[in-house]
C-alpha positions, 0 to 999 in steps of 0.5 A: 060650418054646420051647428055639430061642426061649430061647437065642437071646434069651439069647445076643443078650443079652436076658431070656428066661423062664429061664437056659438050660443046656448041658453036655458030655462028654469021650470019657475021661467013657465010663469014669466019669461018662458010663457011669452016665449011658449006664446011666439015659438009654435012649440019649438024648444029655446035651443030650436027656436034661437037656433042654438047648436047643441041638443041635449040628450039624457039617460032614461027613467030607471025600471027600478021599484025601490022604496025608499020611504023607509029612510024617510018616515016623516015627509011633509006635503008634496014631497018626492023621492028621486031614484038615488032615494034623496027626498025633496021638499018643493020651494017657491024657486027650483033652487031653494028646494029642500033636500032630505038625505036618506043616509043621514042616520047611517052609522056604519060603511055597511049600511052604505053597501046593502043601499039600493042605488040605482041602475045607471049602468043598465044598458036598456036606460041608453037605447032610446038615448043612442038613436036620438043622439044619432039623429042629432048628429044627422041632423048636423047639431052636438049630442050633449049629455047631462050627467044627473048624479056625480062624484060629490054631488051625489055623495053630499045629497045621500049623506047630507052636505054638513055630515059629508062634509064631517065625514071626510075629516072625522069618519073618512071611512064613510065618506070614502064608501059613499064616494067611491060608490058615486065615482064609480057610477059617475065613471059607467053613466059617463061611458055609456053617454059616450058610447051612445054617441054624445059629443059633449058631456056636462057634469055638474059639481058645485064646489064654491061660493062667491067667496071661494071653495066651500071646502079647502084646497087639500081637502079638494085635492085628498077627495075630489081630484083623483076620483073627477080624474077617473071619470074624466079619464073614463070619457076619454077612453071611450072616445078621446075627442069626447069633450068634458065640460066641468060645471060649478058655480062660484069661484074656482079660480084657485083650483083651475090649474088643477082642473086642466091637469085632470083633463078637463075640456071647458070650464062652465059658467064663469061667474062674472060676479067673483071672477076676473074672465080676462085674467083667466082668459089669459092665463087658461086660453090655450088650455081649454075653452069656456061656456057662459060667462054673461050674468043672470044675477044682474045684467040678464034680469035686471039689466036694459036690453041695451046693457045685455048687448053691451055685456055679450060684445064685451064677453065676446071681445076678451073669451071669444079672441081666438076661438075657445067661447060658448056664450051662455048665460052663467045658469038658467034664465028666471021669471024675473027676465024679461023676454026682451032681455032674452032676445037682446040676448040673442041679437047680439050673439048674432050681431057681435059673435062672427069671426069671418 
């Protein structure tokens, strides 16, 4: 099999010749692991040099001049504003940075609809994506498109969490605008990636914590599930072998019935801090696939290269029997990683993932 044929026999739930594998770095990685790496690989990406099979490929920088800087008047430093107009203030960690919604103040459904949202649907934001996806499928690796924005990520960060969160129980008609708008973005940013030629599209929407969802189940399945089953659906009509691959972190285990009956394909990352990976590989296993599984909250960061090997056999053994298994880290690789950790990683990708 070549790389493109691996994933996606894997990813459609099936038995390829071995595990695939996938890894990433965090911007913050520059500074620790990541400069070790750029020091050896000669400028080739992780996914390049670890020999990964996917490619990533995402939509282009909006031609849009909207200013944005009358819903926020008062910045601080460094802040910056992306084009769906939410401001950022920058932590010391990626994922600590601050988020400023411009639509906090808003009052009225109006003030959603005369909103300046961006151009994802625009056509010339897909060309270049097209022939890079294309050269990627030539080259015998998976086109995999990030989807920047989505139904209730997007929605939360222009309104704010807490208000959208309110919202939905208490002004349900403002959430309703805001959401109806981002799900119908999500459904054109979704099919364009698959007219351009993706085989695989990651979209992100963290509903949990540790502890569980972070909103009820009812609350989950009034909101959410009929509006990520338009964009599932949406992908699939484009292209029925399109693979879509649900990311939130946390626990869903709750809620994971729900996501195969909408159509997902695999669930990402699978936690394996709040979440019991043998009993979902069990229950699930026939259903879809999965990617990640292996933990950057202990074993990737702190662990010896020794018990990262003995994390990625174990994961292989119960997610990987049958097929149905992208070994991942469950998020980005930070600074605190040793590089050795990294390619211990690797190594035993190499050493434990092959069916033949």
């Amino acid at each position: 099999m070549n790389p493109r044929e691996r994933v996606l026999t894997t990813l459609h739930g099936g038995k390829a010749d071995r595990v695939p594998k996938e890894i990433q770095f965090s911007p913050q990685a520059a500074t620790g692991p990541l400069k070790e790496f750029n020091l050896k690989s000669d400028g080739l990406s992780p996914e390049e040099y670890y020999a990964c099979e996917m490619r990533r490929i995402e939509i282009a920088p909006t031609r849009l001049k909207n200013d944005y800087r009358v819903y926020h008047p008062d910045l601080p430093d460094g802040s910056r504003i992306s084009e769906w107009g939410v401001a950022f203030a920058p932590s010391s960690e990626y994922g600590f940075w601050h988020y400023m919604p411009p639509m906090k103040d808003f009052t009225s459904v109006r003030q959603v609809e005369e909103y300046p949202f961006p151009d994802v649907a625009a056509d010339y934001r897909y060309e270049e994506m097209a022939v890079r996806a294309r050269k990627i499928r030539e080259a015998g690796f998976a086109a995999c498109g990030f989807i920047n924005a989505h139904n209730y990520v997007a929605a939360w960060q222009l309104r704010g969490q807490e208000n959208f969160m309110i919202d939905m129980v208490a002004n349900p008609t403002m959430a309703a605008a805001i959401i109806d708008r981002t799900t119908e973005m999500s459904c054109e940013m979704v099919r364009q990636l698959v007219k351009a030629g993706a085989d695989i599209l990651f979209y992100g929407e963290d509903i949990a914590s540790q502890n569980g969802l972070i909103m009820s189940p009812t609350t989950w399945k009034e909101w959410l599930k009929d509006r990520l089953k338009r964009v599932i659906d949406t992908a699939h009509g484009e292209n029925p072998d399109a693979i879509f691959v649900y990311h939130s972190d946390g626990d869903v285990t709750e809620i994971i019935p729900e996501l195969v009956e909408v159509g997902i394909d695999v669930l990402n990352p699978l936690q394996p801090e709040c979440m019991d990976l043998g009993k979902i590989k069990d229950n699930f296993g026939k259903q879809i696939a999965f990617w990640g599984g292996v933990s950057v909250q202990k074993t990737i960061p702190f662990g010896s290269p020794r018990d990262v090997e003995l994390e990625v056999k174990e994961r292989i053994e119960i997610l990987g029997k049958d097929g149905g298994y992208l070994i991942s880290p469950s998020h980005f690789i930070e600074q605190e990683v040793s590089l050795r950790n990294v390619e211990a990683f690797i190594d035993a990708v190499d050493k434990y993932g092959s069916y033949v």
